[in-house]
N, C-alpha and C positions, 0 to 999 in steps of 0.2 A: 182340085188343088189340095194337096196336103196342108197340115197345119204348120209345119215348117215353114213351106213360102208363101204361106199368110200372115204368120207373124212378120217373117223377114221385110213383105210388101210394107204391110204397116207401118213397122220402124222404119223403112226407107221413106215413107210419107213425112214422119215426126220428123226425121234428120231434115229433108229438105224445108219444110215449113220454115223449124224453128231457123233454121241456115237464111232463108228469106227473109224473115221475119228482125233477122240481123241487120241484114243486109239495108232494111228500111228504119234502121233505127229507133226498132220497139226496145221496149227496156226485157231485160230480161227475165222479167217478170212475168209478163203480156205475151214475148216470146215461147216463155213455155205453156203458158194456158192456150195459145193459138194450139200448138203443135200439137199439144193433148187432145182438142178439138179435132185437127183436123186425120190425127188416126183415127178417132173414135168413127169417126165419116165413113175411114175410108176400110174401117173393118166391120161396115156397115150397122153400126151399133146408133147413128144419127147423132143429135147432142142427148147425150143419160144423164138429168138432168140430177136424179138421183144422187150417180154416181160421181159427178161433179160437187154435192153436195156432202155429202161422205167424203170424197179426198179432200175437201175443203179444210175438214173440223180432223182430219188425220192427226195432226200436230198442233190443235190449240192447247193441250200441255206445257207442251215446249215453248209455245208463246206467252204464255203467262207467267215461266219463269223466267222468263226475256225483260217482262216489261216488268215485273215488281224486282227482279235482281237490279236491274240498268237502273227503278226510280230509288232504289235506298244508293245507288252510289252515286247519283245526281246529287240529291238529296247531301248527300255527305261530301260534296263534291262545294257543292251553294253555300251550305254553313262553312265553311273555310277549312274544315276538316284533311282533307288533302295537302292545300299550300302550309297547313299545320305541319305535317309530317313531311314532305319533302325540303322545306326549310330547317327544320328542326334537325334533321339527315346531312343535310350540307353545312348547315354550320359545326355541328359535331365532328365530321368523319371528312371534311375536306382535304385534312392533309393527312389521310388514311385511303389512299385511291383505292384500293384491295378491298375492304369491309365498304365502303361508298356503293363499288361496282356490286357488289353482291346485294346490297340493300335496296338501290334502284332496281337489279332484277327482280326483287320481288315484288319492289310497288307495281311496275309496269306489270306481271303475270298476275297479280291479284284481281282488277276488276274483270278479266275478260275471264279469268276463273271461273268467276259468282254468275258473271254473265251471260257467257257463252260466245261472246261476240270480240273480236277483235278490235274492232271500232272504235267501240265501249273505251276499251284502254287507250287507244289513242286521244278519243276525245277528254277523258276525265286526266289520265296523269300523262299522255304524250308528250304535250306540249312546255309542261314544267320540269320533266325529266330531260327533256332537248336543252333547254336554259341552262339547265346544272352540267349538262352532256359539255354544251359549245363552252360553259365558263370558265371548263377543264379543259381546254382546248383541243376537244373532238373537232375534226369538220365537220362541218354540216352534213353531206353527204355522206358521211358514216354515221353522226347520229342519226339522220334518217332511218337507215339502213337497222340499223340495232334497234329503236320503233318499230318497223313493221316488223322484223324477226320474231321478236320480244312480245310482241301484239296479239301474231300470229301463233303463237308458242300459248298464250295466254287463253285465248281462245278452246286450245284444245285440251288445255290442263283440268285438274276435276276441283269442285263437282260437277260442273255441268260442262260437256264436252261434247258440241252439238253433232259431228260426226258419230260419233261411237253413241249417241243418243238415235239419231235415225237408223243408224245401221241396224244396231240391237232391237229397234222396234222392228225393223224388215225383217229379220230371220229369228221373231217371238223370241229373243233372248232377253233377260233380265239384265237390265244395267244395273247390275252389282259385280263387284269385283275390281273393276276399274281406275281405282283409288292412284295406287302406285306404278302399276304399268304407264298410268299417264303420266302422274306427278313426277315419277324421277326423271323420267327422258328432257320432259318440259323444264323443269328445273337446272339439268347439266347443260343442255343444248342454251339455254336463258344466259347461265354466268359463263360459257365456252364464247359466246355471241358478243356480250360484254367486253368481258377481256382483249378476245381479236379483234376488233377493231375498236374499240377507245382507251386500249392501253397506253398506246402512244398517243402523248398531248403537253399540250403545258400545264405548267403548275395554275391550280385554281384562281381565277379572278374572281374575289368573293365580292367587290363590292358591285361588281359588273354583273354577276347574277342576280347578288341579293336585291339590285335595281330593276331587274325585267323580270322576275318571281313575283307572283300577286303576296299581298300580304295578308294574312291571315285575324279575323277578327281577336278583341281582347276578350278574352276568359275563353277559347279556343285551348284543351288542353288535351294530355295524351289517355286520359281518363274518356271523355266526350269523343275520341276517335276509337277506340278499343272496345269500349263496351254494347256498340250495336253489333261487331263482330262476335262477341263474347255470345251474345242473345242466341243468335244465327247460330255459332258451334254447339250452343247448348239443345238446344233444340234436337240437331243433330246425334248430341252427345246421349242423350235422354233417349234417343230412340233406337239407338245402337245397342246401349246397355240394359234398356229393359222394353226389347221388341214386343211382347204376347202381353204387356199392360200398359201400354203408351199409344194410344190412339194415333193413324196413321192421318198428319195436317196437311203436310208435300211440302213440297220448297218456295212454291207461290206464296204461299200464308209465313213460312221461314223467313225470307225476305222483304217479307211486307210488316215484319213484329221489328224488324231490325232496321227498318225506311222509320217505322215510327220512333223508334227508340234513340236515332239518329236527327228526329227532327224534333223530337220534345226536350233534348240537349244541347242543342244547337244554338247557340250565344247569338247570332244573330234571328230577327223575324224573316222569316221566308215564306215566299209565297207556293206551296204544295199544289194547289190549283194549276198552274202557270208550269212548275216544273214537270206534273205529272203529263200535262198538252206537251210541253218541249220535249217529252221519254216519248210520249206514242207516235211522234214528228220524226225522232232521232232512231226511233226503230223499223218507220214503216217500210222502207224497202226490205228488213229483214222479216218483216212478221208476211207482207205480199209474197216474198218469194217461199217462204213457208207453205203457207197456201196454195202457192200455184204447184209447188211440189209435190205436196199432197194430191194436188187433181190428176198431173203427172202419173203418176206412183200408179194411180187408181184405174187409171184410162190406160195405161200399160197393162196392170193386171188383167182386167178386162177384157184387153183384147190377142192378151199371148205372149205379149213381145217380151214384160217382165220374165218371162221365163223361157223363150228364146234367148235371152241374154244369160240367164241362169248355166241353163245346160253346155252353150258356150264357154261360159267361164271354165266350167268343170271340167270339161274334155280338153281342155288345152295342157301342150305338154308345161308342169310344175316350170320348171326352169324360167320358161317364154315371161310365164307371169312375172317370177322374182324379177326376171333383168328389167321387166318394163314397167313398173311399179315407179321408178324415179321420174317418168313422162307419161303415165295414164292418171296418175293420182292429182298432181299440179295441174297438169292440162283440162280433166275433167272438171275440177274447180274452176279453173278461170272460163271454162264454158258454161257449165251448169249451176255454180255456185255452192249452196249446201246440198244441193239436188243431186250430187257427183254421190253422197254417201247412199242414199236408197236405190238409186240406179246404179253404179260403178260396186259400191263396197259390200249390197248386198249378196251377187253373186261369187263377190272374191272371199268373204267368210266362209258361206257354204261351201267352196274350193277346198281352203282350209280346214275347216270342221272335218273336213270326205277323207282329207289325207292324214288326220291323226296330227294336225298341230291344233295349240292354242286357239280359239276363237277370240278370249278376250284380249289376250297379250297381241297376237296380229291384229287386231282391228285399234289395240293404243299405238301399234307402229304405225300403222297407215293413218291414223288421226292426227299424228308427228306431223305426216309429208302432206297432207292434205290445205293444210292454209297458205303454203308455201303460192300457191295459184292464185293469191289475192291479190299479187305485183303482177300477171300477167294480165295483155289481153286476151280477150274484147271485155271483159269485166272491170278488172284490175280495179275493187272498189277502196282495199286498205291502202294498198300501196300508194292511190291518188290523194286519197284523204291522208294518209301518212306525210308527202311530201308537203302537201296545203299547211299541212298543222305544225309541221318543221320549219316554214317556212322556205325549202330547196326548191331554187329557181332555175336551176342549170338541167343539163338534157336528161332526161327519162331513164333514157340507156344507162348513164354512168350511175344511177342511182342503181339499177338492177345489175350492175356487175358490181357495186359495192358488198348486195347480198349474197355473191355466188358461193363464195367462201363456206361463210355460215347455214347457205342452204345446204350445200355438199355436204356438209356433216350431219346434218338434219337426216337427210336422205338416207345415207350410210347406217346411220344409228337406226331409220322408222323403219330401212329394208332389213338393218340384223335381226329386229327385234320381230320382226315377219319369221325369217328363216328361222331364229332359235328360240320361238315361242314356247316349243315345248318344256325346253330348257329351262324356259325362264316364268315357267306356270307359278312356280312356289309363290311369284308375286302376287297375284291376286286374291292366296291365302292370308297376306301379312294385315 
């Protein structure tokens, strides 16, 4: 038997498992640690107990900047710091719908920013940004819709951009450069998303807001909201500008100087204990599927199929890739989740890389279209939590044609920014 249709058996074993493994209603998590198993079996490698242990700890990086990003925005989220600023937003800029809309885009992109997680934004500012949304008389079903876009947009903006974070580790690429390739698309695609669907509404009901908006403790000020960000850029700023004498701390330790600096500010007494249990609660489906992806990754490596799918990639004609890029990228999400970027994105880089575009500017376009998979099934984890946190109680369906619009342009923007990467390199110099 050649190595081709050993690999190929393999993968065909993983596909069926994790397909079964569906089928009986494991979480997707479990699903892929099965599946990883049961290639391992069946490319006669048994359970490598090892090697299970090493794709384990693959991404505890990643997860550390998970759990101290999400605990300084909880954290700031419990001292009233938030309902601070989106009140403070609405009562100013109410009858300024144009600067409103813009400002909301950025609170919503901001925590899944820091985060990395989509969720993250839903839960800390979804659900106060919906109140201001419906007050303006959005419907429902379109603010929904502007949350998970918005969310999802959030998630892949920098710094921490968990696609273009696994990807770049899969093909030893340094995640530097990524700054603006991400940020600007996230940002147009954010106030483009805004605009079309909550332009039309009615005029502001402030006191109907200002009544379902939690209210924000006294001595909560815009000082006590700004300056654990401040900490966090400085940190950053400090090691930008004088890289060769600034000892390298990482983003874990970044986010954890700025959780503190937000709760020794913090007007009210908060229980850090309790909030940091409710972060590793509100993250563990994302830090399990981390891990299992890791095992994944590893048990692929292992046994070939990682690069059966590589050389696959490669030898297909350019074309095929661009057109199907708007249903390989979403779809692989809503099956594999963030496992869609070390399995799906790292063979399409190296595609890329082969044929003289961009590596970094293509891998921020597909990190565009990559969240868009979190309203589909069988996953569909933002989208659900999205509707739950809007409170939208009407059919599923009308909620995901509410998105098609905004994803369409999504799509269009993450597949230009694929084909004219080269074009568009000078970004990653700015």
């Amino acid at each position: 038997m050649d190595l081709t249709t050993y690999a190929a058996i393999v993968l065909g074993v993983m596909v069926g498992v994790y397909a079964g493994a569906k089928l009986l209603k494991l979480s997707t998590e479990l699903s892929m640690f099965v599946a990883a198993l049961a290639g391992s079996i069946a490319g006669g490698f048994g359970v490598p107990a090892r090697h299970i242990a090493e794709g384990a700890m693959t991404y505890l990086d990643i997860n550390l900047i998970f759990i101290t990003a999400t605990l300084f925005m909880n954290i700031l989220k419990e001292s009233g710091g938030v309902a601070f600023v989106v009140r403070g937003m609405f009562k100013r800029f109410h009858r300024q719908r144009a600067i409103l809309f813009v400002l909301l885009t950025i609170l919503l992109l901001i925590p899944g920013a820091l985060t990395g997680a989509g969720s993250v934004t839903v839960l800390i500012t979804g659900g106060m940004v919906a109140t201001v949304l419906m007050g303006m008389g959005v419907p429902r079903v379109k603010t929904a819709a502007i949350v998970f876009i918005i969310a999802g947009l959030s998630a892949a903006a920098p710094p921490v951009s968990l696609w273009a974070m696994m990807t770049a580790a899969g093909v030893n690429m340094p995640y530097v450069g990524f700054f603006w390739p991400l940020l600007i698309p996230c940002v147009v695609a954010g106030i483009l998303t805004m605009f079309l669907l909550g332009w039309k509404g009615t005029p502001a009901d402030i006191e109907k807001a200002f009544e379902d908006l939690p209210t924000p403790p006294a001595g909560m000020n815009w000082l006590k909201v700004i300056l654990p960000f401040v900490v966090f850029l400085g940190f950053i700023s400090i090691g930008r500008s004088w890289p060769h004498s600034t000892p390298v701390v990482g983003l874990p330790f970044m986010f954890l100087c700025a959780a503190v600096t937000s709760f020794v500010l913090s007007p009210l007494k908060i229980n850090v204990l309790q909030i940091s249990r409710n972060t590793v609660e509100q993250l563990l489906p994302l830090l399990g599927t981390l891990t299992c992806v890791g095992i994944l990754v590893q048990i692929m490596t292992l046994t070939g199929v990682r690069g059966l799918l590589a050389v696959t990639t490669v030898t297909l004609p350019v074309s095929v890739v661009f057109a199907s890029l708007f249903v390989v990228l979403p779809v692989s999400e809503a099956v594999l989740m963030w496992g869609a970027a070390p399995v799906i994105g790292v063979p399409l880089v190296l595609l890329f890389n082969t044929i003289g575009l961009n590596p970094i500017v293509a891998l921020a376009g597909m990190s565009v279209i990559w969240p868009l998979g979190d309203a589909l099934p069988p996953t569909a984890i933002i989208g659900r939590l999205t509707v739950d946190v809007t409170g939208y109680q009407d059919s599923y369906a009308r909620f995901l044609k509410a998105c098609l619009v905004p994803a369409a342009i999504i799509i269009l923007l993450g597949t230009l920014m694929v084909i004219y990467s080269k074009q568009l390199g000078f970004l990653t110099g700015l």
